[in-house]
C-alpha positions in Angstrom: -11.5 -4.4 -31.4 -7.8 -3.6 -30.6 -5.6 -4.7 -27.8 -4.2 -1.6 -25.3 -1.1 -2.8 -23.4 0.1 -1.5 -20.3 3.3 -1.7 -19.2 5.1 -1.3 -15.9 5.8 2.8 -15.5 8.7 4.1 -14.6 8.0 5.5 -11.0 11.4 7.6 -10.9 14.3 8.0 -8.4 16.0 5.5 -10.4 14.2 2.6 -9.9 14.7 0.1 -12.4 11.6 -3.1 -11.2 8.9 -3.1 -8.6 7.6 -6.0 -6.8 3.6 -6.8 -7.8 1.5 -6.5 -4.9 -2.0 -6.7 -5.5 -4.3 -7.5 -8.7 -8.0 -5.0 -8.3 -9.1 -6.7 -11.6 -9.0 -10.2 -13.0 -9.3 -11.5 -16.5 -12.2 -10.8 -17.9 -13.4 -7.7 -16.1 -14.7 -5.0 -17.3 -12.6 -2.3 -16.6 -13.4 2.1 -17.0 -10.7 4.7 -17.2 -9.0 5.9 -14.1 -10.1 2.3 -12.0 -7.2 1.0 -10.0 -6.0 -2.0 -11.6 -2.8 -3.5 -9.5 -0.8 -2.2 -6.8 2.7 -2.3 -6.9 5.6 -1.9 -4.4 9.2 0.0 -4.9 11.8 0.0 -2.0 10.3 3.5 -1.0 6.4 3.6 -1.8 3.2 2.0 -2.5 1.7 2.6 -6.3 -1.6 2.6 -7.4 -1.5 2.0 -11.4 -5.0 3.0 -12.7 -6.1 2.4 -16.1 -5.8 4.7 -19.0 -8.7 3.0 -20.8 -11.9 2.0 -21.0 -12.6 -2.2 -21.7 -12.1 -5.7 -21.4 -8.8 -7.6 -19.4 -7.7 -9.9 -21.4 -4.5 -10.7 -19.7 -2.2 -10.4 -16.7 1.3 -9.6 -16.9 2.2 -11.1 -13.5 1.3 -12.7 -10.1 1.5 -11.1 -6.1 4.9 -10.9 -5.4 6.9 -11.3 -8.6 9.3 -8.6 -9.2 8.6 -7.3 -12.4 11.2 -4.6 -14.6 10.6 -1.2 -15.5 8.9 -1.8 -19.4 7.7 -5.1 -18.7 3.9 -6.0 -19.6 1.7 -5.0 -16.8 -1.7 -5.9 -18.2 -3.5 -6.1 -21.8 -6.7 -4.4 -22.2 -8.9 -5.1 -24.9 -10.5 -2.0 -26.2 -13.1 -0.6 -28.8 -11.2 0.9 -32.3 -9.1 -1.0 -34.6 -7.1 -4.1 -34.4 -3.8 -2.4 -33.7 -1.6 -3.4 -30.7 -1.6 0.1 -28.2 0.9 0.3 -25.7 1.2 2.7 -22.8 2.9 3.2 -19.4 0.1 4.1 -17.0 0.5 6.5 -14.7 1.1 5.9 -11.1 0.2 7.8 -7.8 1.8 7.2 -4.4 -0.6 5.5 -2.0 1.9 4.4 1.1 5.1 3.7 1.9 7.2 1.1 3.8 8.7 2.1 7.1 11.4 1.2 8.7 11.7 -1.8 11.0 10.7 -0.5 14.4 8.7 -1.7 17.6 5.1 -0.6 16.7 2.6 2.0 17.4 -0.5 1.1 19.7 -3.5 0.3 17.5 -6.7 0.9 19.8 -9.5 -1.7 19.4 -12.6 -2.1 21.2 -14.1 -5.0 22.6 -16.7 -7.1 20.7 -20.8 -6.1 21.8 -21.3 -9.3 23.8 -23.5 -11.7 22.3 -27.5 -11.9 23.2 -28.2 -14.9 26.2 -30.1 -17.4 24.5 -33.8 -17.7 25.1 -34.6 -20.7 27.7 -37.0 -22.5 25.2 -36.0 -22.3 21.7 -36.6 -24.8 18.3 -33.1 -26.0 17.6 -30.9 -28.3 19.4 -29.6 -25.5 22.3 -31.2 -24.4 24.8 -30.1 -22.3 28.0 -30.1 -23.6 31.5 -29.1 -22.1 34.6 -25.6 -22.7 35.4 -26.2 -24.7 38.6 -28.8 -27.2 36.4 -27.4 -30.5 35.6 -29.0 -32.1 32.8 -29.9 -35.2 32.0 -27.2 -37.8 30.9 -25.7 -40.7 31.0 -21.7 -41.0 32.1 -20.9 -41.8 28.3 -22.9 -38.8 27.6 -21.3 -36.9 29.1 -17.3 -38.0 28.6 -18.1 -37.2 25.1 -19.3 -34.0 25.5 -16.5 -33.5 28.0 -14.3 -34.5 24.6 -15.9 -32.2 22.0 -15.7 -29.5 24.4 -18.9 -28.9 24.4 -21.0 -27.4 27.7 -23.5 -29.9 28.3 -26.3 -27.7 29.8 -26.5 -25.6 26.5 -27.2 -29.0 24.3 -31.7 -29.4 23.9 -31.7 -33.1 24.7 -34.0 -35.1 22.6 -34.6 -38.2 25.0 -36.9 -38.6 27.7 -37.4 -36.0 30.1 -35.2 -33.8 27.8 -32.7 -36.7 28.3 -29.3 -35.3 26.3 -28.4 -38.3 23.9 -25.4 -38.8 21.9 -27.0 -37.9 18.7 -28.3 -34.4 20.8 -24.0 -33.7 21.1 -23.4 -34.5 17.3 -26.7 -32.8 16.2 -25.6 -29.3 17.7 -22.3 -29.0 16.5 -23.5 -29.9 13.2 -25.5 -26.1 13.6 -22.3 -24.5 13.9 -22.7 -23.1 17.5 -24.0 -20.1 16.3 -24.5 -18.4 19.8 -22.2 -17.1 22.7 -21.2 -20.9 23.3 -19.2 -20.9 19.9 -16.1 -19.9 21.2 -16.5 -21.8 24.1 -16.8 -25.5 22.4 -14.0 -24.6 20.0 -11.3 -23.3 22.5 -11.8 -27.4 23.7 -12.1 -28.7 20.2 -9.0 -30.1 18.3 -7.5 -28.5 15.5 -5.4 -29.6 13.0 -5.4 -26.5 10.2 -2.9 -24.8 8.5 -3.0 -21.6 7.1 -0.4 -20.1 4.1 0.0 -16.9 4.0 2.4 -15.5 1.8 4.7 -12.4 2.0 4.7 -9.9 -0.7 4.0 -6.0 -0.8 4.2 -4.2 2.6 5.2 -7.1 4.6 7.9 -8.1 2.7 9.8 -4.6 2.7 9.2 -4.4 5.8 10.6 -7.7 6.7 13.7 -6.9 4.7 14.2 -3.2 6.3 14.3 -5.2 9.3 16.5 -8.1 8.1 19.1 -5.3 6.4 18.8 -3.1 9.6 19.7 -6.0 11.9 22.9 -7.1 9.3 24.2 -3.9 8.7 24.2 -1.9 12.0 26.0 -2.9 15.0 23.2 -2.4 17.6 23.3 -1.8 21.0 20.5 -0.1 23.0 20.3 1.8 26.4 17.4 1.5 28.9 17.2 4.7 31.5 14.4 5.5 33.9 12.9 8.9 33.6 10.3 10.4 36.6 7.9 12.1 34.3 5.9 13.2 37.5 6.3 17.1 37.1 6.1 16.8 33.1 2.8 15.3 33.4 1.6 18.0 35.9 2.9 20.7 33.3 1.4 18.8 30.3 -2.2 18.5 32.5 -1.6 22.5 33.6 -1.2 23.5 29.9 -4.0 20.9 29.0 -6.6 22.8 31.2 -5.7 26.3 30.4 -5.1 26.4 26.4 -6.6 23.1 25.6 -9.8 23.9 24.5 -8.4 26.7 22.3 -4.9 24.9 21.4 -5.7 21.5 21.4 -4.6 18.8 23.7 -1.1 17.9 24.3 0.4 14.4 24.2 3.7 13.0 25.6 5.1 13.1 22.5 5.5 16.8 21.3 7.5 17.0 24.8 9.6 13.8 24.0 10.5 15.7 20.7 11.5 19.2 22.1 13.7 17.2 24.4 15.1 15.5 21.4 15.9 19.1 20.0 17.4 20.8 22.4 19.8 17.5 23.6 20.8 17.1 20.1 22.6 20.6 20.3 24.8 18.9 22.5 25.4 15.2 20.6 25.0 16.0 17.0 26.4 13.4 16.4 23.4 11.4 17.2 21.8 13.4 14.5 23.1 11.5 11.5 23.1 9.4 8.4 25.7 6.7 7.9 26.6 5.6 4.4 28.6 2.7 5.1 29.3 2.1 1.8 30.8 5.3 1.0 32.0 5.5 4.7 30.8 8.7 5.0 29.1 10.3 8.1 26.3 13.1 7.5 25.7 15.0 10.6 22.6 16.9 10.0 22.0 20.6 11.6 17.9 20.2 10.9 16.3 17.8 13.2 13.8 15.7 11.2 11.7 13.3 13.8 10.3 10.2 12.5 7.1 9.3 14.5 6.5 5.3 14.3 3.0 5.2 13.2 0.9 1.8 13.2 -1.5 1.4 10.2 -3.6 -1.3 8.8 -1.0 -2.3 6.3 1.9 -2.0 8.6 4.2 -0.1 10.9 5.0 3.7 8.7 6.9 6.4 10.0 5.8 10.1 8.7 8.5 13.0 9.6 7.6 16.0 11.5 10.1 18.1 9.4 12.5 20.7 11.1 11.2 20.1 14.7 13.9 22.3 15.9 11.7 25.4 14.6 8.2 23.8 16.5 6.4 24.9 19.5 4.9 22.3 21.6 1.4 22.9 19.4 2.8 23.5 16.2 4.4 20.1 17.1 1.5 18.4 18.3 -0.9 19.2 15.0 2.2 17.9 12.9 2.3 15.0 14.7 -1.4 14.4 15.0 -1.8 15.5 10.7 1.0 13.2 9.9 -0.3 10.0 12.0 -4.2 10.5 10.3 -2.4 10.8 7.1 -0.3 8.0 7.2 -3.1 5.9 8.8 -5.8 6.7 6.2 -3.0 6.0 2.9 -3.0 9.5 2.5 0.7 10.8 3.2 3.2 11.6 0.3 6.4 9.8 -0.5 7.9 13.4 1.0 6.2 12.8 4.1 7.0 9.4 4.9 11.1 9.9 4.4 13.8 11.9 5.1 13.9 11.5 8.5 17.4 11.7 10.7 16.1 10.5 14.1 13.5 8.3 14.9 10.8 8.4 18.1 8.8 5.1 18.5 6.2 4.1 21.2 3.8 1.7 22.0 1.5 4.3 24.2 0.0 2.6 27.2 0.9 -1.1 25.9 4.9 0.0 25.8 5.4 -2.6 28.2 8.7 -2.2 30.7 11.4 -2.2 27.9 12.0 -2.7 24.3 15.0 -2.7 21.8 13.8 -0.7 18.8 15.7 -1.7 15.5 16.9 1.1 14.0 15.6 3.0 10.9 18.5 2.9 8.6 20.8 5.1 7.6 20.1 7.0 10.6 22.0 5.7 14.1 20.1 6.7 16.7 16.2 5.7 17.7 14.3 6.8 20.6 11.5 4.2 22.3 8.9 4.9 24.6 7.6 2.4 27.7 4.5 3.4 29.3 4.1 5.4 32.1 3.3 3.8 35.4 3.0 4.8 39.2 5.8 3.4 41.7 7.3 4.0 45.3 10.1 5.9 45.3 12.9 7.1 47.1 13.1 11.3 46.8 15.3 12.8 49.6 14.8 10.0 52.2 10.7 9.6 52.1 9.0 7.1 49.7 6.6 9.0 47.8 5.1 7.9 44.5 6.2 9.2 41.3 5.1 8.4 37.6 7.9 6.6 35.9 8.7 5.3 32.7 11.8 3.7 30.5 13.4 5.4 27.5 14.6 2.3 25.2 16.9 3.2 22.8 19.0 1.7 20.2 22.6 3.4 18.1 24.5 2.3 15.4 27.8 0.9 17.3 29.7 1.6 14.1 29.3 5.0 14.8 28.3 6.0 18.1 30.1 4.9 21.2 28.4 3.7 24.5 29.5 6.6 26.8 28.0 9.2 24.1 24.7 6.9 23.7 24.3 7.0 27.7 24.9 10.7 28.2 22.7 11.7 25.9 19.8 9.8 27.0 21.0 11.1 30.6 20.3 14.7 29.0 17.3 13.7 27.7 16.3 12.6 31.3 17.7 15.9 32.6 15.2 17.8 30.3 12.6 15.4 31.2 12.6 15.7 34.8 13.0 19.4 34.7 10.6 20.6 32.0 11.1 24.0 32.5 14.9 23.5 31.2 13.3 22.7 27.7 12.1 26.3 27.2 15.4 28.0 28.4 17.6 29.3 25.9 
């Protein structure tokens, strides 16, 4: 038998240690060629490192969440062939990246199948009355269920006449309340755990994007309202005519040819800032990050030179990128790069936010929800859809009155949709 070792790869751009993640395997396992043995994090990406070998793990080079160097022992494999010691870097694929510190996406959820209504006679120590029965019990009966938190007509009482005794109250809870009362007994009972949950991996970089962001940049942000009453009526007109052939049309693919054609006028807004070099990059391609919520946090894919999209070609990008980024799929490529950020919590975006800012870009652009109110428009009350753009700028770099008036032109293209197709 001989002993394959596998040490940390060099994953490129420079990068001289990674932080451990995730273990797949423990000692012990048996492990076949191409499995996934640990995950491991860099400041830009998530890395699978698979195995080049078939056998045995015979030890582990590290725990979750120690930052390991570039060379360093990964893992030891023990393998079939001769007793000599192997070594290897293992090749690593991109699984997901990190994303910038922003307010997050809308994850939809729906709710739990309601639980079955417990039979009216059953063998245990429930049983289901109607809820204007009063059972049997005596006053210290029921204080204590009163106590545990426990609904006293859903406890089989074991006493006379179905009599609910104290041992009735201590007999149920001891069967876990496996019915639709559970969550009703334990919202009254007291708790006194603790839960540990240590951050490594994606949390951690994203907690330190945010941490850096916050440090670094001089934020300020800028709340406008926008009527997005005739915008909606164009998106539901273009909806109904091309969207069976075209697709359907968010919000957003309007939101980013507004971004486009107002940038024209504040390019300055569409910039990197290296403050260490002190160096400014204004950028003539408009690449949009779109804040995307996934299961292992917030990710922000780039809809690349959106100044060069239709409203279509900018929805499919939009909708490919946020599926990709979602199911792990999106490259490193896809998931950087990006000079101006959009963010949006969909129909849960609340009234205002403060976005953090995805450095080294200065400028991000956050989306409330939409809502119907009374307003004013030339001396009637009518109501009109409105919503809140809440956006944040690097203060370092941009000042207030630029940071306002080009939100204002934003609005302007908003409110007049037709002026975002005229050249």
């Amino acid at each position: 038998m001989g002993t394959h070792v596998i040490k940390m790869p060099d994953i490129g751009e420079g990068i001289a240690e990674v932080e451990l993640s995730q273990w797949h395997v423990k000692v012990g396992d048996l492990v076949v060629e191409d499995q996934v043995l640990a995950d491991v994090m860099t400041d830009k990406a998530m890395v699978d490192i698979p195995s080049p070998v078939h056998g045995k793990v015979i030890a582990l080079g590290g725990q979750p969440g120690e930052v390991m160097a570039v060379g360093s022992v990964l893992i030891s494999i023990e393998v079939e062939g001769a007793g000599n010691l192997k070594e290897s870097a293992a090749p690593a694929a991109v699984k997901e990246t990190p994303v910038a510190p922003k307010v997050e996406a809308v994850v939809e959820s729906k709710p739990a199948p309601a639980a079955p209504r417990p039979a009216a006679v059953c063998q245990g120590p429930m049983v289901a009355r109607e809820a204007d029965e009063r059972p049997l019990a005596s006053p210290a009966v029921r204080k204590h269920a009163l106590d545990l938190g426990i609904q006293l007509r859903l406890v089989r009482g074991s006493g006379p006449a179905g009599r609910v005794l104290h041992e009735d109250l201590e007999s149920y809870l001891a069967q876990g309340q496996s019915n639709a009362s559970a969550p009703v007994a334990a919202a009254y009972a007291q708790r006194n755990d603790e839960e540990q949950i240590q951050v490594i991996g994606m949390r951690r970089k994203i907690a330190q994007r945010m941490q850096d962001a916050t440090q670094r940049a001089a934020h300020f942000s800028y709340v406008e309202e926008i009527d997005v009453t005739a915008i909606e009526e164009l998106r539901a007109h273009l909806n109904e005519k091309h969207g069976a052939s075209r697709g359907k049309l968010t919000l957003l693919p309007f939101l980013v040819r507004a971004l486009v054609v107002a940038l024209r006028d504040f390019p300055q807004m569409n910039a990197r800032y290296d403050d260490e070099a002190q160096v400014i990059t204004r950028l003539g391609a408009v690449h949009v990050g779109v804040a995307t919520q996934s299961d292992v946090g917030l990710m922000v894919p780039v809809v690349r030179h959106a100044e060069t999209r239709s409203l279509w070609d900018s929805a499919t990008e939009i909708s490919r990128l946020a599926n990709a980024a979602r199911n792990g799929k999106a490259s490193r490529d896809e998931l950087s790069g990006s000079t101006i950020t959009l963010t949006s919590l969909g129909a849960l975006g609340g009234i205002v936010s403060t976005p953090v800012l995805n450095l080294p870009e200065v400028a991000i652009v956050g989306v409330n929800k939409i809502v119907e109110r009374p307003m004013v428009v030339k001396g009637q009350v009518v109501i009109r859809k409105m919503m809140n753009l809440s956006s944040s700028f690097d203060h370092r770099v941009v000042d207030g009155m630029d940071a306002a008036l080009f939100i204002q032109a934003i609005r302007g293209l908003i409110e007049q949709p037709a002026t975002l197709f005229v050249e």
